[in-house]
C-alpha positions as CSV (number, residue, x, y, z in Angstrom):
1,X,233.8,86.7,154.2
2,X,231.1,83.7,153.8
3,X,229.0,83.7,150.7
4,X,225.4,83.2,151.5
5,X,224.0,82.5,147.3
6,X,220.5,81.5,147.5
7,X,222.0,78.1,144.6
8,X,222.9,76.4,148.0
9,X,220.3,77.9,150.1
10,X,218.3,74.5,149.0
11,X,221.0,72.4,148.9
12,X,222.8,74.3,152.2
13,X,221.7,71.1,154.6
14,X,223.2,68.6,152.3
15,X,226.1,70.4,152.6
16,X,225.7,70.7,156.6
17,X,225.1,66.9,156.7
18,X,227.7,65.8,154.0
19,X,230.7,68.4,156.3
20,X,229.7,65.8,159.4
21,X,229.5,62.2,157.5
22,X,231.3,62.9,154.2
23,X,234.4,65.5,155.2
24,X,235.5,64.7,158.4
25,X,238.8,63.4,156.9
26,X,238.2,66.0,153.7
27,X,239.0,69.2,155.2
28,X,241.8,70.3,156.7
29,X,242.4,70.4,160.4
30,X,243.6,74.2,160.6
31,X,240.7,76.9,160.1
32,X,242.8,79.6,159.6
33,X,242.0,80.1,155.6
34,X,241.6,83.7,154.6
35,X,238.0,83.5,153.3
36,X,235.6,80.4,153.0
37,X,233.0,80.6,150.0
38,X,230.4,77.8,149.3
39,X,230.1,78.1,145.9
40,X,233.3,77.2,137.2
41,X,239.2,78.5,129.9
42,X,239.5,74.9,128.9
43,X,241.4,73.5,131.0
44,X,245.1,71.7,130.1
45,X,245.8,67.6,130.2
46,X,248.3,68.3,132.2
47,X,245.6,68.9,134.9
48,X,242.4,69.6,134.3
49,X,240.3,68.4,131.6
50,X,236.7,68.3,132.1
51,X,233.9,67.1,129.7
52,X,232.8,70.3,126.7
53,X,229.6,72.2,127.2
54,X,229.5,70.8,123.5
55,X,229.5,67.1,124.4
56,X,226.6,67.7,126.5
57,X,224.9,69.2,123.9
58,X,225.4,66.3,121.5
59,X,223.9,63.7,124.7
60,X,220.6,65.8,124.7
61,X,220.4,66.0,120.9
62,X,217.2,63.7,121.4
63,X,215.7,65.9,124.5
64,X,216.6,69.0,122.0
65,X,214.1,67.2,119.3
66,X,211.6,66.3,121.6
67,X,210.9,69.8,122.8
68,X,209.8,70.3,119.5
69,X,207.5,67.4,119.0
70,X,205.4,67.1,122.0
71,X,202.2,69.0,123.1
72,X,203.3,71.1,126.0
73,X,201.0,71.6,128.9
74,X,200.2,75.2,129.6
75,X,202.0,75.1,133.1
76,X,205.6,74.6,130.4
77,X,205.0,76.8,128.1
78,X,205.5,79.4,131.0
79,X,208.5,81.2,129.7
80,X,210.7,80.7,133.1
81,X,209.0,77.4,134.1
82,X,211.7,75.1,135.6
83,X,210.9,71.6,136.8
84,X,210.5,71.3,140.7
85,X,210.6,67.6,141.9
86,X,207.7,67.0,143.7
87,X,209.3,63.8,146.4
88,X,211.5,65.5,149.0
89,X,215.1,63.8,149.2
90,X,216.0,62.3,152.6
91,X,219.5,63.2,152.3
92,X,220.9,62.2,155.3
93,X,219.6,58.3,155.1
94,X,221.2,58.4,151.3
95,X,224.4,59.2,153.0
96,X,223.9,56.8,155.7
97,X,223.3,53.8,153.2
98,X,225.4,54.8,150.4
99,X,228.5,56.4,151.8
100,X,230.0,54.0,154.0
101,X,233.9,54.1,155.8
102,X,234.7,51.3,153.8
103,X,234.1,53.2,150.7
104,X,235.8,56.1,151.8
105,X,238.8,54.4,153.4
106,X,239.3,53.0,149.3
107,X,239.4,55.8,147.5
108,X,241.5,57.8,150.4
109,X,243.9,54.8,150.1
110,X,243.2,54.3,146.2
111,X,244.5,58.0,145.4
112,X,247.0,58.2,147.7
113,X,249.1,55.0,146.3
114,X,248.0,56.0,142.9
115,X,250.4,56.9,140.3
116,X,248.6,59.1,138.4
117,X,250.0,62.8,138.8
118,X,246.4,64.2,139.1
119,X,245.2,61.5,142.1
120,X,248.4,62.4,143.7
121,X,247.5,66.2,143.8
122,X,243.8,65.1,144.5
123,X,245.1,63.1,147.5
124,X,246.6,66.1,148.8
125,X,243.7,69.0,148.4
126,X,241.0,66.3,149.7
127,X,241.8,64.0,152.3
128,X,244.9,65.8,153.6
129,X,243.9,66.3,157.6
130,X,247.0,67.1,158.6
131,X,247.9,70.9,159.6
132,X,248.5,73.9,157.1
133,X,252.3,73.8,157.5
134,X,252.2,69.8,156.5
135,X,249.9,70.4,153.9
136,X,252.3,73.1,152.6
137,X,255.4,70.7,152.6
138,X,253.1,68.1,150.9
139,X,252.5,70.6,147.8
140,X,256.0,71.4,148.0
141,X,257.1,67.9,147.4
142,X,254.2,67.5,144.6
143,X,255.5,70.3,142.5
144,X,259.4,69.3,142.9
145,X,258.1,66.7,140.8
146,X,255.2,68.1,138.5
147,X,256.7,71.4,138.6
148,X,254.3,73.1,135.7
149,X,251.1,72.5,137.8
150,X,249.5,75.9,138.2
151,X,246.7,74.5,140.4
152,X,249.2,73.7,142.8
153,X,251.1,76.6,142.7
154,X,248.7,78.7,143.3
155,X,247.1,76.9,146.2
156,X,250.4,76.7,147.6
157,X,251.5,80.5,147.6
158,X,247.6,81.1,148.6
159,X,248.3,78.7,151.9
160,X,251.8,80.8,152.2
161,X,249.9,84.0,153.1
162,X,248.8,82.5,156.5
163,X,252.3,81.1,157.1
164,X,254.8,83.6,156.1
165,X,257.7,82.2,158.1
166,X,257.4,78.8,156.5
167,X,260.4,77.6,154.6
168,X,259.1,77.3,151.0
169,X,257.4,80.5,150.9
170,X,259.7,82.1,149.7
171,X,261.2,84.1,146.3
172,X,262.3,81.4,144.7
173,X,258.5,79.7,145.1
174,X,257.7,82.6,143.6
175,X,260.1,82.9,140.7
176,X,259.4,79.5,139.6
177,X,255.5,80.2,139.9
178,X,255.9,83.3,137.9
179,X,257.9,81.2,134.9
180,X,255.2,78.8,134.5
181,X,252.4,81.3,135.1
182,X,253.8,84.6,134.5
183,X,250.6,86.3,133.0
184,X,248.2,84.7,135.0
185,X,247.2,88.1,137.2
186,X,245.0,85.5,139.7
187,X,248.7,84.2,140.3
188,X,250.1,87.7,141.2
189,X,247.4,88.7,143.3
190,X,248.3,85.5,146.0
191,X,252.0,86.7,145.7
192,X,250.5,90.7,146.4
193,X,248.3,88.8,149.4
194,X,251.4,87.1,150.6
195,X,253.5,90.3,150.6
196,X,250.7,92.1,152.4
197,X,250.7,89.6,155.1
198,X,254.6,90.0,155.3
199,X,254.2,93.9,155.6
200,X,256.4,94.3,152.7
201,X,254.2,97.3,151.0
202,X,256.7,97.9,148.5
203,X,256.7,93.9,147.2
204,X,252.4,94.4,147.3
205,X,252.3,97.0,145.2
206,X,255.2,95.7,143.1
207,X,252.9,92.2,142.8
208,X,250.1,94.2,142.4
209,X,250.8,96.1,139.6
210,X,251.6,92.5,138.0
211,X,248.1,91.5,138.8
212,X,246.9,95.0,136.8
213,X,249.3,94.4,133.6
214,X,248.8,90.5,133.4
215,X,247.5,89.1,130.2
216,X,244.7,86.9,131.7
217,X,242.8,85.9,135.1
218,X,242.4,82.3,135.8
219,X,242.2,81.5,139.8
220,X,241.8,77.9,138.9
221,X,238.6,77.9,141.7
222,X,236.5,75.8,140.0
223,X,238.9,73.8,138.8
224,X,239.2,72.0,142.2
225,X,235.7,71.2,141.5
226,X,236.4,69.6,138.4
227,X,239.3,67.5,140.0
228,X,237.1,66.2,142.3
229,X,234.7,64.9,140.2
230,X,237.2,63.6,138.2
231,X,239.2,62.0,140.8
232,X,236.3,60.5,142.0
233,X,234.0,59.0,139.3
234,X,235.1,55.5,139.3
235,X,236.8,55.4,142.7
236,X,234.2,56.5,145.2
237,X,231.9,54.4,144.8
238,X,228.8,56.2,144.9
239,X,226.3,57.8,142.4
240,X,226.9,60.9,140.2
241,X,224.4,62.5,142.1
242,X,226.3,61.6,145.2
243,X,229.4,62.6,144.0
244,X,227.7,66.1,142.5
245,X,226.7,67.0,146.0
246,X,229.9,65.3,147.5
247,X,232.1,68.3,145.2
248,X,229.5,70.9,146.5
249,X,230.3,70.2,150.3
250,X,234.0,70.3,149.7
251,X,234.0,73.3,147.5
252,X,232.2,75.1,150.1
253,X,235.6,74.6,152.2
254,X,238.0,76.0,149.5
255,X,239.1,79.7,151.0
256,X,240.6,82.3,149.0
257,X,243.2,83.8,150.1
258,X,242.7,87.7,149.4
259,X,241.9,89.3,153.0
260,X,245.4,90.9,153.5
261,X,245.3,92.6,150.3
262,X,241.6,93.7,150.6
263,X,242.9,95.4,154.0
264,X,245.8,96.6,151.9
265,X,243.9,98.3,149.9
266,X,241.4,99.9,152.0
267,X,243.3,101.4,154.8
268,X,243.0,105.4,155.3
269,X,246.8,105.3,155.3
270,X,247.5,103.5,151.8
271,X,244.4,105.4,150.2
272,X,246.1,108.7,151.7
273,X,248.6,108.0,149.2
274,X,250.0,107.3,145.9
275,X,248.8,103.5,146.3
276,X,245.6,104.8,145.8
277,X,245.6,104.5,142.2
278,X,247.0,100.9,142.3
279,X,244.3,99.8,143.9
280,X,241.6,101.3,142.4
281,X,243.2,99.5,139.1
282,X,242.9,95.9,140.8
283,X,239.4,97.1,142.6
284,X,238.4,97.3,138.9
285,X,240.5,94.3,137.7
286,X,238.7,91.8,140.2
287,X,235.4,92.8,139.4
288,X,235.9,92.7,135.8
289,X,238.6,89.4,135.7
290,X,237.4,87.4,138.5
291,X,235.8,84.2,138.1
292,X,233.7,83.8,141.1
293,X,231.6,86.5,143.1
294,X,234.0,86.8,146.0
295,X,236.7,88.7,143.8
296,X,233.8,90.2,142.1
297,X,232.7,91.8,145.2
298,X,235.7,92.6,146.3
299,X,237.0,94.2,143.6
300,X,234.1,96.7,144.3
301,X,234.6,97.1,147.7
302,X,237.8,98.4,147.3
303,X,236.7,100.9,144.6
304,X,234.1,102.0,146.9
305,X,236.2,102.6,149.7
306,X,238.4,104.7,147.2
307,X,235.6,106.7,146.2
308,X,234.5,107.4,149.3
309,X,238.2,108.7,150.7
310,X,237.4,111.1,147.8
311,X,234.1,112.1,148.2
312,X,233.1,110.7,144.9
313,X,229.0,109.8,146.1
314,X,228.1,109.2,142.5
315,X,230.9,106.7,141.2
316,X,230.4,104.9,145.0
317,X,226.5,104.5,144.7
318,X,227.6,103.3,141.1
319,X,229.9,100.7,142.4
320,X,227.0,99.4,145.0
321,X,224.9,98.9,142.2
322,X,227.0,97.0,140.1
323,X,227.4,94.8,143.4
324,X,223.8,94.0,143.4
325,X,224.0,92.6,140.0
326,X,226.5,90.5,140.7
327,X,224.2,89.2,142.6
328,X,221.6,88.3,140.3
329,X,220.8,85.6,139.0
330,X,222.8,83.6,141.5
331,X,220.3,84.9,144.4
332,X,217.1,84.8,142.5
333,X,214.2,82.2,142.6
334,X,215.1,80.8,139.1
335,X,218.7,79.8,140.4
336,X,217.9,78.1,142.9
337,X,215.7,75.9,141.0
338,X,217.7,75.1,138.5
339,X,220.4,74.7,141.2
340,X,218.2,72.1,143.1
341,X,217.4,70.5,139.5
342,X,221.2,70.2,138.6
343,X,222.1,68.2,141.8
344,X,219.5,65.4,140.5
345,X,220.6,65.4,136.7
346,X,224.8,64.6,136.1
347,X,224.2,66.2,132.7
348,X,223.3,69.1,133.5
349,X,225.6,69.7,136.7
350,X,228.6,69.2,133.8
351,X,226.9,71.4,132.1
352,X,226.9,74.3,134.6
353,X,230.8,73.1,136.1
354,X,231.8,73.0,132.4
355,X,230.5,76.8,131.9
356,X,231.8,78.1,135.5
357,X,235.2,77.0,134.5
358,X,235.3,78.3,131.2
359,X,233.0,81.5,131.6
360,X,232.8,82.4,135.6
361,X,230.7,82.1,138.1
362,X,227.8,85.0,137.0
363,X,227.4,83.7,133.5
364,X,227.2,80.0,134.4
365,X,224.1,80.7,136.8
366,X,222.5,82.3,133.8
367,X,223.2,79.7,131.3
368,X,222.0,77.7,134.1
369,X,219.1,79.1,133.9
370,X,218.4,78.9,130.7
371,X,219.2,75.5,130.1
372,X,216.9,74.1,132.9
373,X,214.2,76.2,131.4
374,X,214.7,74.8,128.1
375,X,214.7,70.8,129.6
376,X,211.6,71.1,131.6
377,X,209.6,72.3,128.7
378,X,209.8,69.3,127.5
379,X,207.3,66.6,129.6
380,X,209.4,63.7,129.0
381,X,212.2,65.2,130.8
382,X,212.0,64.1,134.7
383,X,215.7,63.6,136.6
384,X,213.7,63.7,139.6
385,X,214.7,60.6,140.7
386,X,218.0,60.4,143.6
387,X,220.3,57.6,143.8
């Protein structure tokens, strides 16, 4: 499943251009990821800390004041006018001037001898080109000596779902994943894909039922956002507009593992039985718990194809409109402007990755929203400017 959110529909050839210049070495070789989505809970030291919605709050106290001293025009007192940049943005020529194999080659060889636990992993999610099964041994290695890194372990037992025969995909990957992130239900719902995969229907629904009785849902997605810009300011040495856009093209590469479990639990024979309930739980737990659309959406899916083994036409036309609202605002015209106003202001690109990470996907595009409405009513404000 591709997501197709009109936030990158603007910023969709960037991403086609930066995928040829910018992530030829970025993405890995294999293609056989489950499903490939383009587009953020505090997170720990011991991985992932990115700067507060609060602290960019306190950089625009000034912005904040002058909203309330100037004369507005009439065109921003509009109650859902956002800023639209009137130059276009040559995107390809900034690449071609700014992003040069020199630069890359440093900060591929920068993170890759650095000492630092979370370059190392870094190293590993972004400039690995080698194939799956490498990439799964290199993870391996990482966590034999940062074993409490729950980014890792879950991109590891997501990668083990498309190689079930591989050595360390195996219980005791998943017992040690399951000490350090026991109630994490995102973490049980890669062990439930993995077990699908396998065939093992009894271990799915055993790891599923995890997934329905876990204490939280954090699937850590836009935290590989946030390592990436981490990783990167300072060592790629480029703009934080470059970088912002940079992040955007590889995030669109991440997959999420869930297919075998959607198919799981939306076969005739699984719905024909006693699993049926199961699933229905985690149809409602993904739409609910998930922190990104996909999971959202799929969540759905599977209680509409429940509903529909049951002849249940007014909780399915229920679940397809709760669908279409996930997809508001991220599809609407608002979105995409903020989105396209975002990529040309750092500030308030942390300020949407800071509130996708904490609050989800759905609720980040509106405070998005909102934010961007409340800068451009204010005529001094003008990030239109591209580095």
């Amino acid at each position: 499943m591709t997501r197709t959110t009109t936030l990158l529909i603007s910023i969709i050839t960037i991403i086609c251009i930066s995928a040829v210049i910018f992530f030829i070495r970025l993405v890995p070789s294999d293609k056989s990821s489950d499903i490939a989505v383009t587009l953020p809970i505090k997170l720990t030291s011991e991985s992932n800390e990115i700067e507060p919605v609060s602290a960019y709050k306190a950089n625009n106290k000034e912005i904040a004041k002058e909203i309330n001293e100037v004369s507005l025009p009439s065109i921003r007192e509009d109650e859902n006018y956002i800023l639209a940049c009137q130059t276009s943005v040559d995107y390809e020529e900034i690449y071609k001037n700014n992003i040069t194999k020199e630069k890359l080659d440093y900060y591929y060889d920068y993170l890759e001898k650095s000492n630092t636990p979370e370059h190392q992993l870094a190293a590993i999610l972004f400039t690995s080109d080698t194939q799956q099964d490498s990439k799964l041994k290199l993870l391996h290695d990482y966590l034999e000596a940062y074993p409490n890194n729950k980014l890792a372990l879950i991109d590891l037992i997501g990668l083990c779902s498309n190689n079930v025969e591989h050595s360390v995909c195996s219980n005791v990957l998943f017992n040690r994943a399951s000490q350090v992130d026991g109630n994490n239900g995102a973490l049980w719902l890669q062990i439930a894909n993995f077990h699908a995969a396998s065939g093992n229907k009894q271990a799915t629904l055993n790891a599923i039922n995890k997934v329905n009785k876990a204490s939280n849902f954090n699937d850590y997605y836009y935290q590989h956002l946030a390592l990436f810009m981490r990783a990167s300011k300072g060592t790629l040495d480029i703009s934080d507009n470059l970088r912002a856009i940079a992040s955007l093209g590889y995030h669109g590469a991440i997959a999420i593992h869930i297919s075998d479990i959607t198919k799981f639990c939306t076969s005739t024979d699984n719905l024909a039985n006693n699993r049926k309930h199961t699933c229905l739980v985690l149809g409602k737990t993904l739409e609910e718990s998930g922190t990104n659309r996909v999971l959202n959406t799929i969540g759905l899916a599977i209680q509409e194809a429940i509903y529909q083994t049951e002849g249940n036409d007014e909780l399915s036309t229920k679940s397809k409109a709760r669908k279409a609202a996930f997809h508001d605002p991220i599809e609407s015209v608002l979105f995409n402007k903020a989105g396209e106003l975002m990529i040309r202001d750092p500030k308030l690109f942390q300020y949407w990755l800071s509130n996708a990470v904490n609050y989800g996907e759905v609720k980040a595009a509106n405070m998005l929203i909102e934010e961007a409405i409340s800068l451009s009513k204010n005529r001094h404000y003008n990030p239109c400017s591209i580095e």
